[in-house]
MDTraj code that builds the backbone (N, CA, C; nanometers):
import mdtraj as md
import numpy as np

residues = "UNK UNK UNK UNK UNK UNK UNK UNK UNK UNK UNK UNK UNK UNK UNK UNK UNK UNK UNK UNK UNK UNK UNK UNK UNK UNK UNK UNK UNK UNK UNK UNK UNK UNK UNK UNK UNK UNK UNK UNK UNK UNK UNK UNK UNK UNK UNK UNK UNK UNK UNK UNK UNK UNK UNK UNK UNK UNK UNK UNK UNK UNK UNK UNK UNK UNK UNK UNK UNK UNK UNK UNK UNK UNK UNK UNK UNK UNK UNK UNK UNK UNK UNK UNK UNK UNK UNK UNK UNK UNK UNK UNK UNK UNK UNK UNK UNK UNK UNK UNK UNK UNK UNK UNK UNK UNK UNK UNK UNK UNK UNK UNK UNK UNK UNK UNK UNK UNK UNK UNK UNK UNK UNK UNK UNK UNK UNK UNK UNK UNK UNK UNK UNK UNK UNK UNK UNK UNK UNK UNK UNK UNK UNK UNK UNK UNK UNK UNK UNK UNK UNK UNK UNK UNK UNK UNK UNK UNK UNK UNK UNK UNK UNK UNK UNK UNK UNK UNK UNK UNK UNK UNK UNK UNK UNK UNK UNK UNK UNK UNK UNK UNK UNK UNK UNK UNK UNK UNK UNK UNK UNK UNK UNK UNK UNK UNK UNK UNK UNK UNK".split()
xyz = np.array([
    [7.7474, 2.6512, -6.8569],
    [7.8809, 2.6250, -6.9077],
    [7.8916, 2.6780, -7.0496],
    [8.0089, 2.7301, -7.0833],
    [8.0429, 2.7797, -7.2000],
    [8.1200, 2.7832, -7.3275],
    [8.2215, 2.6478, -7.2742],
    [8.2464, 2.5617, -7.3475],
    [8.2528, 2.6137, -7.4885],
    [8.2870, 2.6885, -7.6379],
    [8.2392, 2.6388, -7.7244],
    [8.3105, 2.6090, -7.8294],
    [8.4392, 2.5848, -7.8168],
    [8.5395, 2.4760, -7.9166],
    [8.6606, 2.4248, -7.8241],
    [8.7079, 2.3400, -7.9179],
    [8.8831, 2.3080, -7.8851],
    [8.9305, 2.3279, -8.0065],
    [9.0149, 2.4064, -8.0415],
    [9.1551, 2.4108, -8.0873],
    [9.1614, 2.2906, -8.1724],
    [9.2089, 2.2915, -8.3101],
    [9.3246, 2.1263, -8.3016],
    [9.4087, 2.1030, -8.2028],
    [9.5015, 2.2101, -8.1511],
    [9.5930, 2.1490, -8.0852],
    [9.5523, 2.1925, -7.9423],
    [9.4897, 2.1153, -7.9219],
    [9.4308, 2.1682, -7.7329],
    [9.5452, 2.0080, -7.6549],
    [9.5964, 2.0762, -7.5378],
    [9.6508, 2.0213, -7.4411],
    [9.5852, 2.0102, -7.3279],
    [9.6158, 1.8771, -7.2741],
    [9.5117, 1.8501, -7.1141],
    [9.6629, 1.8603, -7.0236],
    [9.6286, 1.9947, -6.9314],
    [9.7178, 1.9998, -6.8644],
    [9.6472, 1.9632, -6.7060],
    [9.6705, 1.8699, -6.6137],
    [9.6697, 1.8132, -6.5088],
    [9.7298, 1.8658, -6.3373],
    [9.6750, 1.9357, -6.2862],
    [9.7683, 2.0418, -6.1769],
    [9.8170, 1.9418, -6.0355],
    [9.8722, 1.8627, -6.0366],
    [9.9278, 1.8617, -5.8804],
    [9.8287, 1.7110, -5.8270],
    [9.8100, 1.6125, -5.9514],
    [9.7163, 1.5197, -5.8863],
    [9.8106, 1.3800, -5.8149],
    [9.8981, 1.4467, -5.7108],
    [10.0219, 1.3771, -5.6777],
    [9.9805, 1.3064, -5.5266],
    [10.0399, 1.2412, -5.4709],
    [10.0092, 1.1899, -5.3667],
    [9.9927, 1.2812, -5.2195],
    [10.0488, 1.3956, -5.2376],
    [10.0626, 1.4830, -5.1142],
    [10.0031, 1.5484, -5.0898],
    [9.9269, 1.5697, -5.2373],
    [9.8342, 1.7512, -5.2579],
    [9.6713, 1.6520, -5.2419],
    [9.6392, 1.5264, -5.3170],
    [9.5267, 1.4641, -5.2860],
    [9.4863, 1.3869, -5.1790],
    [9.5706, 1.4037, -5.0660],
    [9.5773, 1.3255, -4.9663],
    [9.4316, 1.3958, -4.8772],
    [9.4556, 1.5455, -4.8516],
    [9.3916, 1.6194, -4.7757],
    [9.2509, 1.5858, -4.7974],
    [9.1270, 1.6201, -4.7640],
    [9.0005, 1.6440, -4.7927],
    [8.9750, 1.7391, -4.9045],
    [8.8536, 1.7424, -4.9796],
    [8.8633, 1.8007, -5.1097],
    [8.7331, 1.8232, -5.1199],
    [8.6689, 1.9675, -5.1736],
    [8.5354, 1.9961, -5.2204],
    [8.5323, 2.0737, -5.3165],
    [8.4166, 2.0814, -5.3929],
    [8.3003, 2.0196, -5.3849],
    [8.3066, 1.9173, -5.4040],
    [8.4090, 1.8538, -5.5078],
    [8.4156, 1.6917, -5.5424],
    [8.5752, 1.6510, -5.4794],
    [8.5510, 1.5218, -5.4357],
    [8.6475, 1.4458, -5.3649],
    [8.7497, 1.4091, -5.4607],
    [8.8817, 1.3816, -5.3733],
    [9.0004, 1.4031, -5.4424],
    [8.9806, 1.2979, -5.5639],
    [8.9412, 1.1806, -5.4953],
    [8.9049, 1.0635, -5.5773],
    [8.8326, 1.0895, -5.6597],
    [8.7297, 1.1271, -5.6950],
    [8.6419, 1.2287, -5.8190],
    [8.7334, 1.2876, -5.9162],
    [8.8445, 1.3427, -5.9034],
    [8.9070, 1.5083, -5.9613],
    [8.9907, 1.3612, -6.0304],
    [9.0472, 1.3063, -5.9563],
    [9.1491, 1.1659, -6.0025],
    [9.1260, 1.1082, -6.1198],
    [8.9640, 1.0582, -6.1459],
    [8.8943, 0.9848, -6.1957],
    [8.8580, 1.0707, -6.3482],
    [8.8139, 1.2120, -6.2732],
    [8.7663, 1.2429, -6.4032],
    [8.8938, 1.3403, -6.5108],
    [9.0200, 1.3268, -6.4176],
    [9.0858, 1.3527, -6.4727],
    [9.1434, 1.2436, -6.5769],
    [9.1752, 1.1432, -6.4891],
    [9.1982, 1.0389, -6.6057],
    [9.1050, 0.9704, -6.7192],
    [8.9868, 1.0018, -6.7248],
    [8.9282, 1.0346, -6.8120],
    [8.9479, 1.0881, -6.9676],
    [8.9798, 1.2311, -6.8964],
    [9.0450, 1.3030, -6.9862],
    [9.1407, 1.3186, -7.0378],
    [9.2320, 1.2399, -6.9636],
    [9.4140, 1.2054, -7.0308],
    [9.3671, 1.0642, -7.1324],
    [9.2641, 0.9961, -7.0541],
    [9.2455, 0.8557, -7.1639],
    [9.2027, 0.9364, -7.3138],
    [9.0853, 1.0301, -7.2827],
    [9.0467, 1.1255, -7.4404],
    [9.1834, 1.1449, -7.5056],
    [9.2357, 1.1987, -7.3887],
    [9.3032, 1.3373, -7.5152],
    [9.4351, 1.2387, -7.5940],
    [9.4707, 1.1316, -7.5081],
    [9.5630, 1.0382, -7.5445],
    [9.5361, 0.9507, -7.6701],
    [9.3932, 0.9231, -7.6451],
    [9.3877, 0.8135, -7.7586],
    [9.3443, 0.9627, -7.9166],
    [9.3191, 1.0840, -7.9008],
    [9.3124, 1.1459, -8.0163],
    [9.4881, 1.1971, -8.0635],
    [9.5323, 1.1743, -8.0081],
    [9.7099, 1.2078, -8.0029],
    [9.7312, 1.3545, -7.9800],
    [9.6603, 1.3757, -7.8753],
    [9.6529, 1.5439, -7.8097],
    [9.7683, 1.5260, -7.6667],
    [9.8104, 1.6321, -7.6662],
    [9.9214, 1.6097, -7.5403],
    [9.8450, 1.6309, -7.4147],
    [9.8937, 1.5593, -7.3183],
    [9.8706, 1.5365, -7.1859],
    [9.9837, 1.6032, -7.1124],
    [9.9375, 1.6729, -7.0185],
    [10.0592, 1.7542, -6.9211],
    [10.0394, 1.7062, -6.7640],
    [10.1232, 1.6479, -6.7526],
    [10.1496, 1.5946, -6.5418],
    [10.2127, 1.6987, -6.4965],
    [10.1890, 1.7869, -6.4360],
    [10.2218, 1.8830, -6.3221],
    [10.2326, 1.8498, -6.1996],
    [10.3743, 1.8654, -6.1242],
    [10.3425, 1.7885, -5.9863],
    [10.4190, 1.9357, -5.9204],
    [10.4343, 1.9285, -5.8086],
    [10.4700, 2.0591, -5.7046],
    [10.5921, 1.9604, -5.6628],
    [10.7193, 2.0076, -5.6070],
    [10.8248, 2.0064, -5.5387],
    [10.9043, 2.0690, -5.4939],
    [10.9763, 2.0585, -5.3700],
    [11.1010, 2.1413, -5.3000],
    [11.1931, 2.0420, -5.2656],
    [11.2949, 2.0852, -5.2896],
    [11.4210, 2.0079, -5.2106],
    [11.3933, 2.0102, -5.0515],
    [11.5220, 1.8618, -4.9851],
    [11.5285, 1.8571, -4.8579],
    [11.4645, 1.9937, -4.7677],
    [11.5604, 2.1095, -4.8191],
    [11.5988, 2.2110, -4.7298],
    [11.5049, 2.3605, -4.7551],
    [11.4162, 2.3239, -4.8532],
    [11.3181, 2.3803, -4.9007],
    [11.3951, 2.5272, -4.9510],
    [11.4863, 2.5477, -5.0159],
    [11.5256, 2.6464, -5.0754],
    [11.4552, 2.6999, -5.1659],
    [11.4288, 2.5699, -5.2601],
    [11.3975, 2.6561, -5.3932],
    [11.1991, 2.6548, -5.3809],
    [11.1790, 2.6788, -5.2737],
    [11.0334, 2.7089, -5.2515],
    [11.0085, 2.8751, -5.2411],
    [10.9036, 2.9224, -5.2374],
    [10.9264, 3.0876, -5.2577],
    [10.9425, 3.1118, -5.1017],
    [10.9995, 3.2297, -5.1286],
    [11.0438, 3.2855, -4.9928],
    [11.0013, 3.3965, -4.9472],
    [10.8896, 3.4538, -5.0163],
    [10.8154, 3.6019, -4.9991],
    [10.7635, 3.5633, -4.8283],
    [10.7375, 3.6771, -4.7761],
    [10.6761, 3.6796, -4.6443],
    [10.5205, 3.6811, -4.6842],
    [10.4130, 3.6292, -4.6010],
    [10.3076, 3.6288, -4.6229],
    [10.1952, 3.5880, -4.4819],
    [10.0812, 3.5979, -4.4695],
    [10.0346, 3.6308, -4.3336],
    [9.9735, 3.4738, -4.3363],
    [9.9667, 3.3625, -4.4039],
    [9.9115, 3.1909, -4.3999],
    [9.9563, 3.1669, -4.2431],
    [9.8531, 3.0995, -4.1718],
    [9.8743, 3.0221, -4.0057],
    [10.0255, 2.9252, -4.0545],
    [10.1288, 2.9483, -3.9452],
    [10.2022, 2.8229, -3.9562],
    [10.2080, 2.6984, -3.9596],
    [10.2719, 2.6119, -4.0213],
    [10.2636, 2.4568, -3.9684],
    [10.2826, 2.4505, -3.8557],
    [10.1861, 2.3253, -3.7798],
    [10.2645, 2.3626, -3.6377],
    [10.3828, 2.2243, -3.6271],
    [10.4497, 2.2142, -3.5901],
    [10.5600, 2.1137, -3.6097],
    [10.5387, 2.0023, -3.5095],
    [10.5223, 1.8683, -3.5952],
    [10.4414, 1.7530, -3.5812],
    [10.5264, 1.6508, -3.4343],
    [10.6497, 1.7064, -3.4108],
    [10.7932, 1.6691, -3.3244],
    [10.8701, 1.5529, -3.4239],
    [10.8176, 1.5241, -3.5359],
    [10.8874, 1.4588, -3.6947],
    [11.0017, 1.5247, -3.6869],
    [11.1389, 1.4143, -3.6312],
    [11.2737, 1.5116, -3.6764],
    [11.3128, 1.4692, -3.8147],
    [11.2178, 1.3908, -3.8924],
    [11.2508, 1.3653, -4.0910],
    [11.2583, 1.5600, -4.1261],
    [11.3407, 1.5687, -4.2163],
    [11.3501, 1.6976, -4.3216],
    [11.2629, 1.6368, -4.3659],
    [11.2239, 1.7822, -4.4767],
    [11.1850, 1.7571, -4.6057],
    [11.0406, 1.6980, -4.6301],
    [10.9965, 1.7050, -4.7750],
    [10.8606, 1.6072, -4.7493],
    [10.8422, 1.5192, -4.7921],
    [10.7558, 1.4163, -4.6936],
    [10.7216, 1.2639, -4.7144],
    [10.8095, 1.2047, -4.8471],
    [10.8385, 1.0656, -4.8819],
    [10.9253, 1.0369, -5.0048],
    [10.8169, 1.0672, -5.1037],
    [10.6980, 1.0123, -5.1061],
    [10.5948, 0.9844, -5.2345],
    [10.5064, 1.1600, -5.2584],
    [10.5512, 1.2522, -5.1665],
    [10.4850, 1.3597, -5.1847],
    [10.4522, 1.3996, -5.3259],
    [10.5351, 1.4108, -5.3863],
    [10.5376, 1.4831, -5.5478],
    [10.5438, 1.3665, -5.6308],
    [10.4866, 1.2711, -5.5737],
    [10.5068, 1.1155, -5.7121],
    [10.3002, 1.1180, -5.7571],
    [10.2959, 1.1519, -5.8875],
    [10.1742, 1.1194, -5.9544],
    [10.1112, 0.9574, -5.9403],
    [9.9941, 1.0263, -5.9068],
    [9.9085, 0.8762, -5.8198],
    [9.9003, 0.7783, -5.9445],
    [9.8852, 0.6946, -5.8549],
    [9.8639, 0.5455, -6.0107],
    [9.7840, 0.5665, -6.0785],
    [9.6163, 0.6028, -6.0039],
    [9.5077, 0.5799, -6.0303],
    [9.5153, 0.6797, -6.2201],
    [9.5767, 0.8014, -6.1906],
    [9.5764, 0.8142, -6.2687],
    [9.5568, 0.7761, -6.3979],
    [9.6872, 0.6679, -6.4116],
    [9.7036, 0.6100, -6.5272],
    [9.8179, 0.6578, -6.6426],
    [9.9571, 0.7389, -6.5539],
    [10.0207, 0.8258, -6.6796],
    [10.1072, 0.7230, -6.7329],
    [10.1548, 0.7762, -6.8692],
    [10.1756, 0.7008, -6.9807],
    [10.3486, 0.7337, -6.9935],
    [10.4030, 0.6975, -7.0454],
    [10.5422, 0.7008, -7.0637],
    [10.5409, 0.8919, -7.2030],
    [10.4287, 0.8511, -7.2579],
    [10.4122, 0.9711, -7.3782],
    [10.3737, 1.1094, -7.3002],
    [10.3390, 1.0722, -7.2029],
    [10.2653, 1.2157, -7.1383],
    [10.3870, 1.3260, -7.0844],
    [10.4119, 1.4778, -7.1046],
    [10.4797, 1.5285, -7.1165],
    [10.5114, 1.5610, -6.9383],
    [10.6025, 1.5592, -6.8367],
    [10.6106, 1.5712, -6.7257],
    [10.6664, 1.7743, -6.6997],
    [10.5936, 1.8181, -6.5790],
    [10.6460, 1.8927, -6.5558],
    [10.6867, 1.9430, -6.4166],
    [10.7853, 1.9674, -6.3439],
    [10.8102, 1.9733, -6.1825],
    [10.8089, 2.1439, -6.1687],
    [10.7201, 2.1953, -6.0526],
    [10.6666, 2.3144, -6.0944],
    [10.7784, 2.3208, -5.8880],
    [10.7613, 2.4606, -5.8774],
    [10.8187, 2.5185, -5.7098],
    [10.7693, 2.6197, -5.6955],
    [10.6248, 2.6424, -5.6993],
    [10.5365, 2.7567, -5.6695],
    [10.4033, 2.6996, -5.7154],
    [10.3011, 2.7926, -5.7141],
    [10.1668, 2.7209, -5.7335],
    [10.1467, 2.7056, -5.9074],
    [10.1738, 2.8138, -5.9802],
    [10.1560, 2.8205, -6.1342],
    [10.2669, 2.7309, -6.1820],
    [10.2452, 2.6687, -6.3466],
    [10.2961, 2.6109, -6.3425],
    [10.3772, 2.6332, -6.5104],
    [10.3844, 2.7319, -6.5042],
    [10.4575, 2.8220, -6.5978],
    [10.5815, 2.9091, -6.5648],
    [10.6006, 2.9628, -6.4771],
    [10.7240, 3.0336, -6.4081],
    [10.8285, 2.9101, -6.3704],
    [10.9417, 2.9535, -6.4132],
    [11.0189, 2.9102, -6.3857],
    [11.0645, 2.7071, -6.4664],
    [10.9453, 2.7158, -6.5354],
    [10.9447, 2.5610, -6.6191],
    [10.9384, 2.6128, -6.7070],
    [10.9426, 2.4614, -6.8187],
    [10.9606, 2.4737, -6.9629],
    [10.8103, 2.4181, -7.0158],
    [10.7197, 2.4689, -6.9664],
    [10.5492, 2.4325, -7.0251],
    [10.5664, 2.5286, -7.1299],
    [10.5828, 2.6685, -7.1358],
    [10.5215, 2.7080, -7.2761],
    [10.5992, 2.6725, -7.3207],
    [10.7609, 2.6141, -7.3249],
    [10.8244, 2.5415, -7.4627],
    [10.7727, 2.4684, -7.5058],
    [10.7428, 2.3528, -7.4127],
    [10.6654, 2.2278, -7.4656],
    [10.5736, 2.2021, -7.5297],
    [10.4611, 2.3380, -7.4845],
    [10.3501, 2.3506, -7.5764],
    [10.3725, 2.4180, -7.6935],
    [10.4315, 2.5384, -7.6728],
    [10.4975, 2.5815, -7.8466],
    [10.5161, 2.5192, -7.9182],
    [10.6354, 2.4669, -7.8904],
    [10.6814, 2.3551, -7.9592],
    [10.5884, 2.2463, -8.0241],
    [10.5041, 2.1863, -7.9694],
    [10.3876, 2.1388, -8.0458],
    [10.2531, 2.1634, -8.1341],
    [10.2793, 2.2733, -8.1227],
    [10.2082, 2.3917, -8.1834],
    [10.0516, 2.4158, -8.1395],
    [10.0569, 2.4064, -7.9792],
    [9.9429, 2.4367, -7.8870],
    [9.8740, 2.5700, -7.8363],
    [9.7389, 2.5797, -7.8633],
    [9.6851, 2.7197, -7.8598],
    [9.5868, 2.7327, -7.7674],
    [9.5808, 2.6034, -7.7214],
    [9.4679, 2.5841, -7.6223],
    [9.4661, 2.5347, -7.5216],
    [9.4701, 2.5482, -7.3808],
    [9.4737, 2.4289, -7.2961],
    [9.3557, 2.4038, -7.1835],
    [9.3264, 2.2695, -7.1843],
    [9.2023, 2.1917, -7.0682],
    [9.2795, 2.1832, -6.9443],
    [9.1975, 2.2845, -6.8628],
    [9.3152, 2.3001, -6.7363],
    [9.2374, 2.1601, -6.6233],
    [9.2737, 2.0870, -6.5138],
    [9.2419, 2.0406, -6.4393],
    [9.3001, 1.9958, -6.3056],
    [9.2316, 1.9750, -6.1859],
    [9.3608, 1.9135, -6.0652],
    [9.3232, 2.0018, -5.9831],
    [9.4402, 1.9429, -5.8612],
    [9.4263, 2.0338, -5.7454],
    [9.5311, 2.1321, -5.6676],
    [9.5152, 2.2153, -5.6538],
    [9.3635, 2.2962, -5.6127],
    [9.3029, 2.3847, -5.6738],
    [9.1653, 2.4093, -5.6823],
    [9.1407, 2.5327, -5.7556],
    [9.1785, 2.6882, -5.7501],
    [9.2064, 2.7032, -5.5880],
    [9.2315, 2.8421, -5.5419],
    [9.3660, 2.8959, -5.6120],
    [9.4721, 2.7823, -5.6332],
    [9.5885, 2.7981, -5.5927],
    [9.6499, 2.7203, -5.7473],
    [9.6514, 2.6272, -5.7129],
    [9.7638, 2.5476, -5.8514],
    [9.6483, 2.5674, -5.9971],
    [9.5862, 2.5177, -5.9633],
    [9.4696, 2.5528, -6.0718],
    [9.4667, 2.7365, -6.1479],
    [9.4112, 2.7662, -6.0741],
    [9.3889, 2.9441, -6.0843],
    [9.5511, 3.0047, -6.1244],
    [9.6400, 2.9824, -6.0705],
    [9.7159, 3.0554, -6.1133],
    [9.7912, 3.0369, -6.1985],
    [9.7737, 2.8794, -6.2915],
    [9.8254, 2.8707, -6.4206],
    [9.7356, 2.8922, -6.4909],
    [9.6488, 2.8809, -6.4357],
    [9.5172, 2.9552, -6.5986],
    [9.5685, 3.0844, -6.6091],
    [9.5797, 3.1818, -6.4981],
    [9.6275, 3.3396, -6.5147],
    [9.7335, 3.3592, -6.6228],
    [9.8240, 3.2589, -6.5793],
    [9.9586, 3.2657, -6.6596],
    [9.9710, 3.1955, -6.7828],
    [9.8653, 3.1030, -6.7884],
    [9.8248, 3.0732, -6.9549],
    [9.7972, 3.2133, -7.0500],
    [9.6797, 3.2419, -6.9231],
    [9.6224, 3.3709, -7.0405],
    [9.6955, 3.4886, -7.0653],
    [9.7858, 3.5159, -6.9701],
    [9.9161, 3.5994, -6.9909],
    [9.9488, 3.5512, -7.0882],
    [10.0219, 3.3929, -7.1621],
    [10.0720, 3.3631, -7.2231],
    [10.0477, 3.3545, -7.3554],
    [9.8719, 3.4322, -7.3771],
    [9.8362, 3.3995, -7.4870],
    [9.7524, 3.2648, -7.5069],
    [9.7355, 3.1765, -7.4241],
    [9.6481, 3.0305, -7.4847],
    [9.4836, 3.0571, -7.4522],
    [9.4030, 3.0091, -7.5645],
    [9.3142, 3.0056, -7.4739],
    [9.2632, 2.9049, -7.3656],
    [9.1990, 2.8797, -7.2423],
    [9.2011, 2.8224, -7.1463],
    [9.0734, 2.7651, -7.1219],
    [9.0152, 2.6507, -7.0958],
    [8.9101, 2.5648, -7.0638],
    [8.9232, 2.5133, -6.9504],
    [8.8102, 2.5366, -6.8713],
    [8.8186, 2.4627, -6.7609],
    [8.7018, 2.3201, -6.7158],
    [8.8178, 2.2358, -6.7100],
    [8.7167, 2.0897, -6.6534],
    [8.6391, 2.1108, -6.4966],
    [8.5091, 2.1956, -6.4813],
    [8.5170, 2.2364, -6.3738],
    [8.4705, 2.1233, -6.2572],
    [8.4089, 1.9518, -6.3042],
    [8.4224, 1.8723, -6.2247],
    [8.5300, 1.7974, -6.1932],
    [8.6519, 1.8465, -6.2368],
    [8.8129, 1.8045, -6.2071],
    [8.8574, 1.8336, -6.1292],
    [8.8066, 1.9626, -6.0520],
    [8.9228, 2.0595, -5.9351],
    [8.8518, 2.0472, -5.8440],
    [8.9069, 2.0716, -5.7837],
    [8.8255, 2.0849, -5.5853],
    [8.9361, 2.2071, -5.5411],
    [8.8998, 2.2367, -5.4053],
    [8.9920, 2.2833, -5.3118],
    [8.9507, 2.2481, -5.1664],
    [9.0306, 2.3392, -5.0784],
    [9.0136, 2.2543, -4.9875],
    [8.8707, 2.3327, -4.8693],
    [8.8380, 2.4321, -4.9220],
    [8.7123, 2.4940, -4.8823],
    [8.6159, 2.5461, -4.9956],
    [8.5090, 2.5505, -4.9909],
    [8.4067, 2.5572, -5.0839],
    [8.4082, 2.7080, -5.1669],
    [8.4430, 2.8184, -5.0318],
    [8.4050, 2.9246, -5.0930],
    [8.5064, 3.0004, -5.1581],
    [8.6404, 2.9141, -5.1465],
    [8.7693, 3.0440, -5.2316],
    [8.6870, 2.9107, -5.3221],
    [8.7054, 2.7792, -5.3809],
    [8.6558, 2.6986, -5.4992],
    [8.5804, 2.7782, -5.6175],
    [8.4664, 2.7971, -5.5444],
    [8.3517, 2.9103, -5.5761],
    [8.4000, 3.0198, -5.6099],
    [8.4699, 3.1058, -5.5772],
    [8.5155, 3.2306, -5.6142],
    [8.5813, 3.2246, -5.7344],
    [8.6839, 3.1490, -5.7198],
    [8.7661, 3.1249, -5.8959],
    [8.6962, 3.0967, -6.0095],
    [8.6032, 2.9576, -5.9810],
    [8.5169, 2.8983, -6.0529],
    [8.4128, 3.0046, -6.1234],
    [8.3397, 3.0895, -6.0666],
    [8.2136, 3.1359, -6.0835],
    [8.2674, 3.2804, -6.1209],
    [8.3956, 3.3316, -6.0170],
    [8.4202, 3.4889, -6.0462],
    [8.5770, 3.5338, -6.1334],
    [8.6314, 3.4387, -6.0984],
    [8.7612, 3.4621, -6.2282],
    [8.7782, 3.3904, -6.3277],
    [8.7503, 3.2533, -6.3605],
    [8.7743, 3.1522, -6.4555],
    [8.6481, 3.2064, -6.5592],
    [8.5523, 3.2862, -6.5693],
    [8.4490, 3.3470, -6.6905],
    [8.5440, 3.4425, -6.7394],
    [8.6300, 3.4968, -6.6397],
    [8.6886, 3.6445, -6.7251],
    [8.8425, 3.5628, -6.7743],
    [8.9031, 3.4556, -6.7966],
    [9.0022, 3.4616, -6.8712],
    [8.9669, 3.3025, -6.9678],
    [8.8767, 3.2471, -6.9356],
    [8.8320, 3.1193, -7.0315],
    [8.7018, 3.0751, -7.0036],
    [8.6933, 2.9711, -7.0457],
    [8.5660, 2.8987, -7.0874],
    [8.5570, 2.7631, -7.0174],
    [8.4419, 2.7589, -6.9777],
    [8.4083, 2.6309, -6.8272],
    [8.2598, 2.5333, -6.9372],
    [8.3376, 2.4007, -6.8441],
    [8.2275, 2.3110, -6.8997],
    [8.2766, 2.1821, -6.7915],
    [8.2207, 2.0863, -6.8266],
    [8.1771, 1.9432, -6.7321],
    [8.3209, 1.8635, -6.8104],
    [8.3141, 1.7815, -6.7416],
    [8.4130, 1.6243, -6.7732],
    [8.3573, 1.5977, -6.8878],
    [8.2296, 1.5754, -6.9329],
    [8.1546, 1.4823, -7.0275],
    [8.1407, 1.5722, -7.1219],
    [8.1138, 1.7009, -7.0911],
    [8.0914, 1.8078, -7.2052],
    [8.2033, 1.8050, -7.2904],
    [8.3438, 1.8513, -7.2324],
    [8.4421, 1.7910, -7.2712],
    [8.4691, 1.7056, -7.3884],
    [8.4740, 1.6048, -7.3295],
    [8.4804, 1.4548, -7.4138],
    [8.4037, 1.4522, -7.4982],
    [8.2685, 1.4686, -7.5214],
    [8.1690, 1.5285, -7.5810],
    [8.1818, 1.6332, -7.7429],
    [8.2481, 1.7208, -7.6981],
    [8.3269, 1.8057, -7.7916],
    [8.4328, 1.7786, -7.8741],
    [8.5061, 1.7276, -7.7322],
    [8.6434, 1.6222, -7.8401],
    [8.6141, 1.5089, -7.9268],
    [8.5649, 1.4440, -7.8986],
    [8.4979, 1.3741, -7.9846],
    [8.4321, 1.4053, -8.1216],
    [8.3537, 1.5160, -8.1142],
    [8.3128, 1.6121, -8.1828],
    [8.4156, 1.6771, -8.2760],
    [8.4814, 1.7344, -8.2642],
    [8.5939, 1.8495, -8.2995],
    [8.6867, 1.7641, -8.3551],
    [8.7345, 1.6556, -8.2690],
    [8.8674, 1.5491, -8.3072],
    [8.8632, 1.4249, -8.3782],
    [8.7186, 1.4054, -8.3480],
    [8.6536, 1.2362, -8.4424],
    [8.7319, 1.2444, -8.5529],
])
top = md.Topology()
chain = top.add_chain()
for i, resn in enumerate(residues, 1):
    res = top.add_residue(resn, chain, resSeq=i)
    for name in ("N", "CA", "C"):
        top.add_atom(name, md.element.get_by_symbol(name[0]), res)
traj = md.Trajectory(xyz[None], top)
């Protein structure tokens, strides 16, 4: 791990740790793991008065504002559920968490969580240069706001016992073969460890 500062103003941004996306099975570490050691890290970054970011995924009823590109993914196969739309609690952030009334919310309609939201305002605006990415999934919600961080200019840390996905080897691929080439990877504890360090 490579880890080797935070920023003053480093942000813990949180990907998708909502009731719909942690429901599924999760590796290498279980959803309940990624949950845990995420809130962890919102308890750190909260009690140093560092911003915390909730990222959750949503579409309307009729799924409009979901992307509409064609793409070759197996279909859902349709469950004979005549409910629209998804489940009520889909996009509601789990308790376990622990989010705070202070923690900055963001409702994302694609996997990154920069297009089309107001995250780099929010972080601008606070005068943020850094962000602790975490959540699920790694392939997908994870990976492709780190991309678009580093497009954006921040530099990017990854909590790499925070994320899972839902198979080992795209996990592995991001983790080991793209997340070295746009930031810097370390543990939950290493983390905290540092902040503590850096923020004491």
């Amino acid at each position: 791990m490579a880890l080797t500062t935070l920023d003053p103003k480093t942000a813990l941004v949180l990907i998708d740790l909502q009731h719909g996306i942690v429901a599924p099975p999760a590796v290498p570490y279980s959803s309940a793991e990624v949950v845990a050691h995420g809130k962890e890290l919102a308890d750190a970054f909260r009690a140093h008065g560092l911003p915390v970011v909730l990222v959750n995924v949503s579409f309307s009823p009729d799924f409009a504002d979901a992307p509409q590109g064609r793409d070759d993914e197996e279909p859902v196969e349709d469950d004979g559920d005549d409910d629209e739309g998804m489940p009520a609690d889909f996009a509601v952030i789990v308790d376990e968490l622990g989010a705070q009334s202070t923690d900055i919310r963001v409702t994302k309609h694609q996997w990154g969580a920069f297009h089309g939201t107001d995250l780099d305002t929010q972080l601008r605006r606070r005068g943020v240069t850094q962000i602790v990415l975490a959540g699920l999934v790694t392939s997908r919600g994870v990976d492709t706001t780190a991309r678009e961080a580093y497009a954006h200019n921040y530099s990017v840390a990854f909590a790499t016992d925070a994320m899972a996905d839902r198979g080992i080897e795209v996990h592995e691929n991001a983790v080991e073969r793209i997340f070295p080439q746009i930031g810097q990877r370390a543990s939950t504890a290493e983390i905290l460890q540092l902040l503590a360090k850096t923020h004491g």
